[in-house]
NUPADREN-717657 format. One record per atom (N, C-alpha, C, O, CB): residue number from 1; residue in one letter; x, y, z. Coordinates in Angstrom, 1 decimal, m for minus. Glycine has a CB too. Example, Ala and Ser with C-alpha at 12.3 -4.5 7.8 and 13.67 -1.06 7.14 Angstrom:
<rs>
+-----+----+--------+--------+--------+
|   i | aa |      x |      y |      z |
+-----+----+--------+--------+--------+
|   1 |  A |   13.2 |   m5.7 |    7.8 |
|   1 |  A |   12.3 |   m4.5 |    7.8 |
|   1 |  A |   13.2 |   m3.3 |    7.8 |
|   1 |  A |   14.2 |   m3.3 |    8.5 |
|   1 |  A |   11.3 |   m4.5 |    9.0 |
|   2 |  S |   12.8 |   m2.2 |    7.1 |
|   2 |  S |   13.7 |   m1.1 |    7.1 |
|   2 |  S |   12.9 |    0.0 |    7.9 |
|   2 |  S |   13.4 |    1.1 |    8.0 |
|   2 |  S |   14.1 |   m0.6 |    5.7 |
+-----+----+--------+--------+--------+
</rs>
This chain:
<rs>
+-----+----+--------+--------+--------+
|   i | aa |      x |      y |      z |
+-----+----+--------+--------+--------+
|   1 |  X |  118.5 |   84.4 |   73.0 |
|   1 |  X |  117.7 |   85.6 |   72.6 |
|   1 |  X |  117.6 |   85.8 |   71.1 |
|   1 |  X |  117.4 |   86.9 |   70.5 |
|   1 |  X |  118.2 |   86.9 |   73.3 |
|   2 |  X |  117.6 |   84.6 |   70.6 |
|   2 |  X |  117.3 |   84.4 |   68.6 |
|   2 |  X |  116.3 |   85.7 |   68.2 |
|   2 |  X |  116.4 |   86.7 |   67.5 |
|   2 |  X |  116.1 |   82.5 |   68.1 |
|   3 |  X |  114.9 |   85.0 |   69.4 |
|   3 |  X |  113.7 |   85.5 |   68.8 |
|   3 |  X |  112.8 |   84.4 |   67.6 |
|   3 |  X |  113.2 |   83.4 |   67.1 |
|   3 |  X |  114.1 |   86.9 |   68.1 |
|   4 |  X |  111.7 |   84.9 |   67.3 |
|   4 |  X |  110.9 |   84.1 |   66.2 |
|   4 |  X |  110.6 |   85.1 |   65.1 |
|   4 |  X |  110.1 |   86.1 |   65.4 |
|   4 |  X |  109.3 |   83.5 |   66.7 |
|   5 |  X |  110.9 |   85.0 |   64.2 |
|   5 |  X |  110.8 |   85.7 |   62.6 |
|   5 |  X |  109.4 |   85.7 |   61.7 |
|   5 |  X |  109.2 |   84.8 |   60.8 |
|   5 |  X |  111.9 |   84.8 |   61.6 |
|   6 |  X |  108.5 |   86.5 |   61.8 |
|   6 |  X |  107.6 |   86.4 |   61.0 |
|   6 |  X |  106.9 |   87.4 |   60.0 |
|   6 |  X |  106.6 |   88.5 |   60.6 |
|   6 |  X |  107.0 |   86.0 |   61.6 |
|   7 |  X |  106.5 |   87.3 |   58.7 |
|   7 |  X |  105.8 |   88.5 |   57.7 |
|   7 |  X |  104.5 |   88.6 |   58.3 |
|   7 |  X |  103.7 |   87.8 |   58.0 |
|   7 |  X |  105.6 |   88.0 |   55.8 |
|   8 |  X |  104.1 |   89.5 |   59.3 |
|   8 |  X |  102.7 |   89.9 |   59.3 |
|   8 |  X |  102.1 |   90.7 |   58.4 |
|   8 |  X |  102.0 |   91.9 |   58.5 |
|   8 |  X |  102.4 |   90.4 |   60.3 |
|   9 |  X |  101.6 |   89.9 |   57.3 |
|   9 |  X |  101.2 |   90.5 |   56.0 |
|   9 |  X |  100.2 |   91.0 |   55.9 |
|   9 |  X |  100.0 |   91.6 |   54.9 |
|   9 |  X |  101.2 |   90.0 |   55.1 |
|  10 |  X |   99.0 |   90.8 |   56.9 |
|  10 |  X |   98.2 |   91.8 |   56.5 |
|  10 |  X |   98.1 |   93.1 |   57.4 |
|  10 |  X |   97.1 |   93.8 |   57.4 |
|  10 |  X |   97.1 |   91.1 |   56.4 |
|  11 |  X |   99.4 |   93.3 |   58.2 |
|  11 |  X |   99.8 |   94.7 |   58.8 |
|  11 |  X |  101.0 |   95.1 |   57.7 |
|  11 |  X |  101.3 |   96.3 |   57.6 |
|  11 |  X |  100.6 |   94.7 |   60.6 |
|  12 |  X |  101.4 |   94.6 |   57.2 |
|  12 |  X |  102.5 |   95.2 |   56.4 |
|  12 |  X |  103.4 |   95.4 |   56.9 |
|  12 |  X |  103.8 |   96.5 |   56.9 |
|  12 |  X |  102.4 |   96.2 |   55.9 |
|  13 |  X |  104.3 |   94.0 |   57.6 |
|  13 |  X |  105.6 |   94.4 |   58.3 |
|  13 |  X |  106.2 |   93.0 |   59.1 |
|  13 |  X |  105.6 |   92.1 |   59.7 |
|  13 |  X |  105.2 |   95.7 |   59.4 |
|  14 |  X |  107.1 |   93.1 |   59.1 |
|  14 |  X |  108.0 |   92.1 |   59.4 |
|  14 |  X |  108.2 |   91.7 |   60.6 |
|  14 |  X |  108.7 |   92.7 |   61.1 |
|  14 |  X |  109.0 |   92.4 |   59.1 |
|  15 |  X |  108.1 |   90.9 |   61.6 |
|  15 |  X |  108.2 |   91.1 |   63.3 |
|  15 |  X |  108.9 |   89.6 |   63.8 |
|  15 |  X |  108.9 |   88.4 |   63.5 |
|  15 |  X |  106.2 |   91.4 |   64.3 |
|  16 |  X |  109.7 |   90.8 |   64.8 |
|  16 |  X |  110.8 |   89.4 |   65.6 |
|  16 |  X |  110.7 |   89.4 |   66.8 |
|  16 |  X |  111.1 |   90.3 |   67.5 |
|  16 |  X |  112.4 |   89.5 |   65.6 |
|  17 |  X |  110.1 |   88.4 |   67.4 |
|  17 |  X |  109.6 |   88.0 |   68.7 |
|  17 |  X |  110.7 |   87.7 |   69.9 |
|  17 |  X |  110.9 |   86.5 |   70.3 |
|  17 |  X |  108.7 |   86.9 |   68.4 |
|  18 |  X |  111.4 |   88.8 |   70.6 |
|  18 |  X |  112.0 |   88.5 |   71.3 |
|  18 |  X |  111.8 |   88.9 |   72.8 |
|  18 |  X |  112.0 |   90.0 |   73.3 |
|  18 |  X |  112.7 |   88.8 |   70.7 |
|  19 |  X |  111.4 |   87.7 |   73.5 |
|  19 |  X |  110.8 |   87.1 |   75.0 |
|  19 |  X |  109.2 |   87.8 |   75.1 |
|  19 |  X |  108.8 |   88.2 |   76.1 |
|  19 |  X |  111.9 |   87.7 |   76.6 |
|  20 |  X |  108.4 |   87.9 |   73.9 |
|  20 |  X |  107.3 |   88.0 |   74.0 |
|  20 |  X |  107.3 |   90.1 |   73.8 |
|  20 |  X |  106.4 |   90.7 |   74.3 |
|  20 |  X |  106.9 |   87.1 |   75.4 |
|  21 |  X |  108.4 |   91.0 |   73.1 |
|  21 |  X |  108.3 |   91.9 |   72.6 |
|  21 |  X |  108.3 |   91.8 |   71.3 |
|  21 |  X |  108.9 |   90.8 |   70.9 |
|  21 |  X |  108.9 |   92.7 |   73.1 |
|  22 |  X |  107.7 |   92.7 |   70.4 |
|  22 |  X |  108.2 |   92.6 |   69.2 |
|  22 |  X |  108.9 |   93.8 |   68.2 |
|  22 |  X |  108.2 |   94.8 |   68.1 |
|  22 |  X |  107.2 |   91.9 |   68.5 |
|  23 |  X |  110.0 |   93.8 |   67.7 |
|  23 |  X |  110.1 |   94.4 |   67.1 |
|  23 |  X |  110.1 |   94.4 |   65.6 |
|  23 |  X |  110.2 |   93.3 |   65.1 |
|  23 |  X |  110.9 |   94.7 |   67.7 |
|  24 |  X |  110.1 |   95.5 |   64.8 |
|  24 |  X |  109.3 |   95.4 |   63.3 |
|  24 |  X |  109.5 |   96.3 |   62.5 |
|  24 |  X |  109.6 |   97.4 |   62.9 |
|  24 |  X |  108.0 |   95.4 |   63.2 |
|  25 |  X |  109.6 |   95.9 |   61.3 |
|  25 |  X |  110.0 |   96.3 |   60.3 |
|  25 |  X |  108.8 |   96.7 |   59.2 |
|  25 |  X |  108.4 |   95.7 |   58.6 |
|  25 |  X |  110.9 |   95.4 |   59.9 |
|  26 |  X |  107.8 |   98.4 |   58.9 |
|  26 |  X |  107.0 |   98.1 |   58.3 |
|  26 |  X |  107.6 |   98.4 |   56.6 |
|  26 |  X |  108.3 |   99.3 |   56.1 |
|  26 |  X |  105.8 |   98.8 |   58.9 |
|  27 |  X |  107.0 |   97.1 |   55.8 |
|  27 |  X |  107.3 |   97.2 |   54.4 |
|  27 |  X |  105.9 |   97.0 |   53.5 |
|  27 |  X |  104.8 |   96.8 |   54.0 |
|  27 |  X |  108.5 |   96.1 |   54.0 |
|  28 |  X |  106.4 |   97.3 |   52.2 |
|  28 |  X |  105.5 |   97.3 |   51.0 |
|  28 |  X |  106.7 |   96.7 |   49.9 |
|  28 |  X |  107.8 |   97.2 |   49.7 |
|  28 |  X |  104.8 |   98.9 |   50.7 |
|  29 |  X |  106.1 |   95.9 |   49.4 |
|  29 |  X |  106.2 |   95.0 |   48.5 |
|  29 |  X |  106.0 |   95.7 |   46.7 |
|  29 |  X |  104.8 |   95.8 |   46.4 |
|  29 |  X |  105.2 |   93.9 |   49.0 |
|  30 |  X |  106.8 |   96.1 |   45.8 |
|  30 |  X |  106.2 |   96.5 |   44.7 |
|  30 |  X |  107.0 |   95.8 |   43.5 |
|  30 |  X |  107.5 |   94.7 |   43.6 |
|  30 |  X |  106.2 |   98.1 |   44.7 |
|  31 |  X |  107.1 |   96.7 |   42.2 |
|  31 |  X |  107.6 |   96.0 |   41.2 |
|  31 |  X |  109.3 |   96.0 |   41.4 |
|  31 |  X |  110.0 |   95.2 |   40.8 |
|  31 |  X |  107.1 |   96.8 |   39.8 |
|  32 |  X |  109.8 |   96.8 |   42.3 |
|  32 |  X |  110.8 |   97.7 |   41.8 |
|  32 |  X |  111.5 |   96.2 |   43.1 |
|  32 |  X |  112.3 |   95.3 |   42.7 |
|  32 |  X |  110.7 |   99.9 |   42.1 |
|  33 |  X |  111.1 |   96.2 |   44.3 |
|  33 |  X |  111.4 |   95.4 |   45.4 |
|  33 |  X |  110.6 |   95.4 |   46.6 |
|  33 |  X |  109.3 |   95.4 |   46.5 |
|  33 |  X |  112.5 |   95.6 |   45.8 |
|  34 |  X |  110.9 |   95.4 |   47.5 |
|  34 |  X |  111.0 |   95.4 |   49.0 |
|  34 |  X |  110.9 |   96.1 |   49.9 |
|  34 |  X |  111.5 |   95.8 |   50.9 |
|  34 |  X |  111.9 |   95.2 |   49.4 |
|  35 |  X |  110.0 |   97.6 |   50.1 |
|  35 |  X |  110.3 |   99.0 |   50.7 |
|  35 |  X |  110.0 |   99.1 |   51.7 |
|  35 |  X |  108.8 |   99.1 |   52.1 |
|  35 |  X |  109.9 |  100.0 |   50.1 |
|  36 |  X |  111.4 |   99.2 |   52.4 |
|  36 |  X |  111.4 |   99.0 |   54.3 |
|  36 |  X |  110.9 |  100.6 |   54.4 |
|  36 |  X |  111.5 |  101.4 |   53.7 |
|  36 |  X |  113.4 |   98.5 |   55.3 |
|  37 |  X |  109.8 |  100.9 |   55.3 |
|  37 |  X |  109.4 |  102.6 |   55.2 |
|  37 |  X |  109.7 |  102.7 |   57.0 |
|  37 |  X |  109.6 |  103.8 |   57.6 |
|  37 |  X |  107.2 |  103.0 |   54.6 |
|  38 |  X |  110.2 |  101.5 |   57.7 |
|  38 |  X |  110.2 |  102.0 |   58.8 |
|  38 |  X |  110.1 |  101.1 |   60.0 |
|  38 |  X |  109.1 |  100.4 |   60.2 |
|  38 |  X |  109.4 |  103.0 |   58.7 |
|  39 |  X |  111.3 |  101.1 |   61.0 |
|  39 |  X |  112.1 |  100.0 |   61.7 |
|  39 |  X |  112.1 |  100.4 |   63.3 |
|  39 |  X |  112.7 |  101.4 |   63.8 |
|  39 |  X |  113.7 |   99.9 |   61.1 |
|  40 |  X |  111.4 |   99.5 |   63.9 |
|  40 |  X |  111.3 |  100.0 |   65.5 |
|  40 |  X |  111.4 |   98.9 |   66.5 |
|  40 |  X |  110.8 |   97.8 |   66.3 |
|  40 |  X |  109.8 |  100.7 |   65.8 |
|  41 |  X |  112.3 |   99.1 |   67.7 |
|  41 |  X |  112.8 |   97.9 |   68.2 |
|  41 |  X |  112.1 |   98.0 |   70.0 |
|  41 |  X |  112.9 |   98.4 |   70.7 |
|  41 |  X |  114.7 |   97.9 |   68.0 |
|  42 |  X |  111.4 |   97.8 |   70.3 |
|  42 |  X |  110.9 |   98.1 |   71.8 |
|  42 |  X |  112.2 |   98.6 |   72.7 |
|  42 |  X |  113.4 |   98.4 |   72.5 |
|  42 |  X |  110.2 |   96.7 |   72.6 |
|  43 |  X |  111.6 |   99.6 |   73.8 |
|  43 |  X |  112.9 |  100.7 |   74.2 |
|  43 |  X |  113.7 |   98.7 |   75.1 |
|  43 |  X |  114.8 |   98.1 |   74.7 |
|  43 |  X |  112.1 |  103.1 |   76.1 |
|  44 |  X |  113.1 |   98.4 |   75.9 |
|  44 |  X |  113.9 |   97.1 |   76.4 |
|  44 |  X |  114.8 |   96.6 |   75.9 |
|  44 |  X |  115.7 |   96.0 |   76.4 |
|  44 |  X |  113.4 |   96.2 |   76.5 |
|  45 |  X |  114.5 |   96.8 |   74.6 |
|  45 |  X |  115.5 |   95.4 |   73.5 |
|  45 |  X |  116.6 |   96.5 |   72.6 |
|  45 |  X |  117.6 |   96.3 |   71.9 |
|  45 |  X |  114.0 |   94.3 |   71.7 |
|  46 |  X |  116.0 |   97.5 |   73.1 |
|  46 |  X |  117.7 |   98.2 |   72.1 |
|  46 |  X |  118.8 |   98.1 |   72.7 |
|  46 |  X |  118.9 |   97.7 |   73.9 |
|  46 |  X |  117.9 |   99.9 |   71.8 |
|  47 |  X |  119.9 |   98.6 |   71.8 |
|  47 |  X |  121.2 |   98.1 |   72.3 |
|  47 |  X |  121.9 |   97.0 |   72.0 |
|  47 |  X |  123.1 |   96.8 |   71.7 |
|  47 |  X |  121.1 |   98.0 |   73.5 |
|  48 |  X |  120.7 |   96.3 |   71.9 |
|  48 |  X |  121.2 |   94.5 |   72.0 |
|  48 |  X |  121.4 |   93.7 |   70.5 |
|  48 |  X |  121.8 |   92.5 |   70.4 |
|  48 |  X |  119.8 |   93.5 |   73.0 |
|  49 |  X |  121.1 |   94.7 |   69.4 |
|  49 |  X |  121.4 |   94.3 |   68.4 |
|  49 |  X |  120.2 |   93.8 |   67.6 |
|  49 |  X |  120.4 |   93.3 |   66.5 |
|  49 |  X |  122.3 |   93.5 |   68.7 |
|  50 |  X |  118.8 |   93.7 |   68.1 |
|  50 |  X |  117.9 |   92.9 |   67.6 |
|  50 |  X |  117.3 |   93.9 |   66.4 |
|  50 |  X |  116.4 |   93.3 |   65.8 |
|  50 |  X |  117.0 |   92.3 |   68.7 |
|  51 |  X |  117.5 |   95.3 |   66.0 |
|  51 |  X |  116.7 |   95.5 |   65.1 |
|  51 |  X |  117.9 |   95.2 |   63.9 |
|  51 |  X |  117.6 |   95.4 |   62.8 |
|  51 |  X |  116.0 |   96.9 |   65.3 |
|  52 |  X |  118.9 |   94.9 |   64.2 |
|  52 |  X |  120.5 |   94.5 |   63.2 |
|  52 |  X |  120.0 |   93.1 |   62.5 |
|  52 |  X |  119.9 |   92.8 |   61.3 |
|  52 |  X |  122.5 |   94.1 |   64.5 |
|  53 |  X |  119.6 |   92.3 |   63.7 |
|  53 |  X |  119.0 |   90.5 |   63.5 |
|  53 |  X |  117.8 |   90.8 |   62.7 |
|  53 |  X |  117.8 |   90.0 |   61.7 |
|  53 |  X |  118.4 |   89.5 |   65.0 |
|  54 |  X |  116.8 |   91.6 |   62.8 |
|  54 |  X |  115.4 |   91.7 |   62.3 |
|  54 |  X |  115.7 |   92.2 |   60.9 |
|  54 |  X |  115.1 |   91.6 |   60.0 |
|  54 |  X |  114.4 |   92.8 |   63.1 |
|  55 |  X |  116.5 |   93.2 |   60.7 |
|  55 |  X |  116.9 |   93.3 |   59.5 |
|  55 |  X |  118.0 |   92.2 |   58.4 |
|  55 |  X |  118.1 |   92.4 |   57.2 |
|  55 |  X |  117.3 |   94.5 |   59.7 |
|  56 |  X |  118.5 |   91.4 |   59.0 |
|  56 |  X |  119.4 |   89.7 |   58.7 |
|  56 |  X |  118.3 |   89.3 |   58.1 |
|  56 |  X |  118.4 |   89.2 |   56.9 |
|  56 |  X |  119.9 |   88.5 |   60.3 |
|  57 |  X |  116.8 |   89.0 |   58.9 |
|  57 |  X |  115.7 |   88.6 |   58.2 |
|  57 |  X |  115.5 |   88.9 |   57.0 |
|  57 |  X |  115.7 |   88.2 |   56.0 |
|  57 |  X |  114.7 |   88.9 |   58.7 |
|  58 |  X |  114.7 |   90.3 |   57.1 |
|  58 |  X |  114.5 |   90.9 |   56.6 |
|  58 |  X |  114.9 |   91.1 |   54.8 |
|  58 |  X |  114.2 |   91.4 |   53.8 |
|  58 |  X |  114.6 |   91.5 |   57.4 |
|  59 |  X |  116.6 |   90.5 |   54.8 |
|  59 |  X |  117.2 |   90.9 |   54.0 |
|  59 |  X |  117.1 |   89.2 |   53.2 |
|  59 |  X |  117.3 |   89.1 |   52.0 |
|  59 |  X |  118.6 |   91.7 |   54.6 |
|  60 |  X |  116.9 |   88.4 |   53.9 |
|  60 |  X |  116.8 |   86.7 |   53.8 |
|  60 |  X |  115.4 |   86.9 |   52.8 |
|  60 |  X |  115.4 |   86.5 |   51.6 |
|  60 |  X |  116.6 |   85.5 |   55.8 |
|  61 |  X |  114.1 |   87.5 |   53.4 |
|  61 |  X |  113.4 |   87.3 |   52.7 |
|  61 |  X |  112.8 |   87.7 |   51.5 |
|  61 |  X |  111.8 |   87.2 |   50.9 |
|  61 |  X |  112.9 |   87.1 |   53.2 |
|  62 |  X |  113.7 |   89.1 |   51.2 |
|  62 |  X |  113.6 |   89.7 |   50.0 |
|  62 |  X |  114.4 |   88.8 |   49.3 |
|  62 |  X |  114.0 |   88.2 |   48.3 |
|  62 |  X |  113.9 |   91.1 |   49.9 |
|  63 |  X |  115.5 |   88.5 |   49.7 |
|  63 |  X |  116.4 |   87.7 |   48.5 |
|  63 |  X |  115.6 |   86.3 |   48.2 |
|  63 |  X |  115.7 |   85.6 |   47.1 |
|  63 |  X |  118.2 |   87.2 |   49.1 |
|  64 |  X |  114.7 |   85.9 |   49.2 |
|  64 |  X |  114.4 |   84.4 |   48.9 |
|  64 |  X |  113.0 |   84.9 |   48.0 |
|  64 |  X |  112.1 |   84.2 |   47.8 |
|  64 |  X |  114.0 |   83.2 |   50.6 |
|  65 |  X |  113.1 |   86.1 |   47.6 |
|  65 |  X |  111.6 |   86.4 |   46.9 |
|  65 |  X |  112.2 |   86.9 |   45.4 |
|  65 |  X |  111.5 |   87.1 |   44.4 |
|  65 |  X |  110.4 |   87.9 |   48.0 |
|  66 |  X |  113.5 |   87.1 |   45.5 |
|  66 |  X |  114.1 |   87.7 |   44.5 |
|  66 |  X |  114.1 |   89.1 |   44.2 |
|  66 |  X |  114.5 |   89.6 |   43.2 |
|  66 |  X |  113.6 |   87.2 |   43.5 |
|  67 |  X |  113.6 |   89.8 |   45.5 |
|  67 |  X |  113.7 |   91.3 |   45.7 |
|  67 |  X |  114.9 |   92.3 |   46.1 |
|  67 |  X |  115.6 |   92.0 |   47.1 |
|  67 |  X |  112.7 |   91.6 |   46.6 |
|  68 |  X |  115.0 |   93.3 |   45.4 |
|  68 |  X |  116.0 |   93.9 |   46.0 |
|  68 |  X |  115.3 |   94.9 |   47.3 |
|  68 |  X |  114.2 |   95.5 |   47.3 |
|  68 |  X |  116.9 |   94.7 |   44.7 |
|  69 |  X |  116.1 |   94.9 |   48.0 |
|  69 |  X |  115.3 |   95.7 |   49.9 |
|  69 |  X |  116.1 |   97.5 |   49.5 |
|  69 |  X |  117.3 |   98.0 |   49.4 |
|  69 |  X |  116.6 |   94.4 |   52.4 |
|  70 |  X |  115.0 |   98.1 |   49.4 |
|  70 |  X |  114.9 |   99.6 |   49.4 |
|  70 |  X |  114.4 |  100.0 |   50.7 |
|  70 |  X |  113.4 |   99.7 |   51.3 |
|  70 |  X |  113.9 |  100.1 |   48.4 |
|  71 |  X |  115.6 |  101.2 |   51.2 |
|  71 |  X |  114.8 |  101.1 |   52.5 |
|  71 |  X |  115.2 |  102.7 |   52.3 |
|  71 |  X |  116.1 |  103.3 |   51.7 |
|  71 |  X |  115.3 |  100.1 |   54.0 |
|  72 |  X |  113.9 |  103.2 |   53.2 |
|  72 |  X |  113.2 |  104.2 |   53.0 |
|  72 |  X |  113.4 |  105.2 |   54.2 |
|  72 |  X |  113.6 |  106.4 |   54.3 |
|  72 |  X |  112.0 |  103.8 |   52.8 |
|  73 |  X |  113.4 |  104.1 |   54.9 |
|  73 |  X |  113.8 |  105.0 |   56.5 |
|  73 |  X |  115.4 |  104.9 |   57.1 |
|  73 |  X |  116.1 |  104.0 |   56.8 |
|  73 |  X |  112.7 |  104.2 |   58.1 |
|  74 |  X |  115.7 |  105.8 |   57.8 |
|  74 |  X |  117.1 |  106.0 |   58.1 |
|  74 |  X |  117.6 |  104.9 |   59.2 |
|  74 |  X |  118.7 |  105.2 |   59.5 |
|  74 |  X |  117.3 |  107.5 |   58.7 |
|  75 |  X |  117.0 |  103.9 |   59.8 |
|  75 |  X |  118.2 |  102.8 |   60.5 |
|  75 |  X |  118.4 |  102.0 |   58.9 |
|  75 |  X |  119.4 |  102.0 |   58.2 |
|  75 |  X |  117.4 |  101.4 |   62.1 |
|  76 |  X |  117.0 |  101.5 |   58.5 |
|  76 |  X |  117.5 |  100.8 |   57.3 |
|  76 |  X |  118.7 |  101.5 |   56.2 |
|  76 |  X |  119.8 |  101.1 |   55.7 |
|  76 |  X |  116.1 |  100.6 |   56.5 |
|  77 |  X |  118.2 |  102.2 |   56.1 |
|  77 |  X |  119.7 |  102.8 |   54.9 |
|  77 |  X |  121.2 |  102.8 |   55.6 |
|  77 |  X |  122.1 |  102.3 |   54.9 |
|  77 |  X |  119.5 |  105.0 |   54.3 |
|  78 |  X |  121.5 |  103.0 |   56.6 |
|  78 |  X |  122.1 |  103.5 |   57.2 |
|  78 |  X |  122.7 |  101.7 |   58.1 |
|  78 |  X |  123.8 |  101.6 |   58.7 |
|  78 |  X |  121.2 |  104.7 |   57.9 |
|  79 |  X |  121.6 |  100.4 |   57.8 |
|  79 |  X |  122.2 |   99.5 |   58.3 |
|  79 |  X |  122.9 |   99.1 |   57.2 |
|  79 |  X |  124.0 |   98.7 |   57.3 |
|  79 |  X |  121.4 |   98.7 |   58.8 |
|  80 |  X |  121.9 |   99.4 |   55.5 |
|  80 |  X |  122.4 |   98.5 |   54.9 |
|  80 |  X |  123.8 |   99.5 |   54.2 |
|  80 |  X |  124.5 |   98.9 |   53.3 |
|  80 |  X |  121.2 |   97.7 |   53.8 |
|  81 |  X |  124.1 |  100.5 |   54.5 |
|  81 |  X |  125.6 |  100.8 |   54.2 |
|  81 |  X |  126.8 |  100.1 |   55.1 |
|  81 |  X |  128.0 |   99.8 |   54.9 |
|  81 |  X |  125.8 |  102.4 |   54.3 |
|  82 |  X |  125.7 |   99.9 |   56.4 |
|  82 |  X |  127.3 |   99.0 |   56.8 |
|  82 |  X |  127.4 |   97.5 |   56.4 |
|  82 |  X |  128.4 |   96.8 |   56.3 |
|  82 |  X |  127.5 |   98.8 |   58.6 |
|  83 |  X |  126.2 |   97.4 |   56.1 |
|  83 |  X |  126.5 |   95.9 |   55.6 |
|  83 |  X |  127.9 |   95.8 |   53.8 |
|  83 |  X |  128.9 |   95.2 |   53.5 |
|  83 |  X |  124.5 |   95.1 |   55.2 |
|  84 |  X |  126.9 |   96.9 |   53.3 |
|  84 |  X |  128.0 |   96.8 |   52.4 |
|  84 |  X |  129.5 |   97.1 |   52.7 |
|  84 |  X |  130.6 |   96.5 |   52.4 |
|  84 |  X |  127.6 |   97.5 |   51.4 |
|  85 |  X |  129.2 |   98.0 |   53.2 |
|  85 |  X |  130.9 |   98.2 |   54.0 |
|  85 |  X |  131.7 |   96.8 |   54.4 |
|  85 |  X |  132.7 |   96.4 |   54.0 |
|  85 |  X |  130.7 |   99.1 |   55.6 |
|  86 |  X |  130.9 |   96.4 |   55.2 |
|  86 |  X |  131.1 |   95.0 |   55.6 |
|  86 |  X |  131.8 |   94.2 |   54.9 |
|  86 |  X |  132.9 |   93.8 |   55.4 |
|  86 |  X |  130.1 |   94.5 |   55.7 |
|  87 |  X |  131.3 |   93.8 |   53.4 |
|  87 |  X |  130.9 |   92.6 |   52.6 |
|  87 |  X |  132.4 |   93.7 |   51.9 |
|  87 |  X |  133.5 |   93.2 |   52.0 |
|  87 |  X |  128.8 |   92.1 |   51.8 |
|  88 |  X |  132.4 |   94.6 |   51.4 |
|  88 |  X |  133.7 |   95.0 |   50.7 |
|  88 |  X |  135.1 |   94.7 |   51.3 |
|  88 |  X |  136.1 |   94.1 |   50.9 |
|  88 |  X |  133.6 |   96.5 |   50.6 |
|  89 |  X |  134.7 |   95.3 |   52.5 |
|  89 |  X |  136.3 |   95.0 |   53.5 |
|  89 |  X |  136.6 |   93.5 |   53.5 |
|  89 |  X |  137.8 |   93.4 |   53.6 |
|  89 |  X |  136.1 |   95.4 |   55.5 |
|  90 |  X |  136.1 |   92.3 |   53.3 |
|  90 |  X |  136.0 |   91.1 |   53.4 |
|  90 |  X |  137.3 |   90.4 |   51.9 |
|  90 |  X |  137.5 |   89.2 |   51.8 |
|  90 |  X |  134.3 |   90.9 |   53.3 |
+-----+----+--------+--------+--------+
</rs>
């Protein structure tokens, strides 16, 4: 239950195809970085971790762009404190 990873850029947002739902990430792109404004996972697929994976992406393709990911809406902020949490305890 990977899913498929893709920038739908001309909706403005990120989408992970998992068994034919998708869940997504909408962003804008500026000088500053990456601005996640807002993260939604179909009611089926919660629970299961996939808006955690969509944002894994997410976080892959700002860095492969050289962007720092500002996120705007409350799963994103709120994921990426645990990630740092994460990456400190380590």
């Amino acid at each position: 239950m990977d899913g498929s990873f893709s920038d739908n850029s001309h909706d403005g947002r990120f989408e992970l195809d998992v068994e034919g739902q998708i869940a997504f990430a909408n962003y804008r792109r500026s000088d500053k970085g990456l601005i996640i404004f807002h993260v939604e996972t179909p009611r089926a697929l919660r629970g299961q971790g996939v808006a955690a994976r969509l944002m894994e992406h997410v976080l892959a393709a700002a860095r492969a762009e050289g962007r720092e990911l500002i996120p705007f809406c409350s799963y994103a902020s709120s994921w990426m404190r645990q990630k740092r949490q994460s990456a400190s305890a380590i």
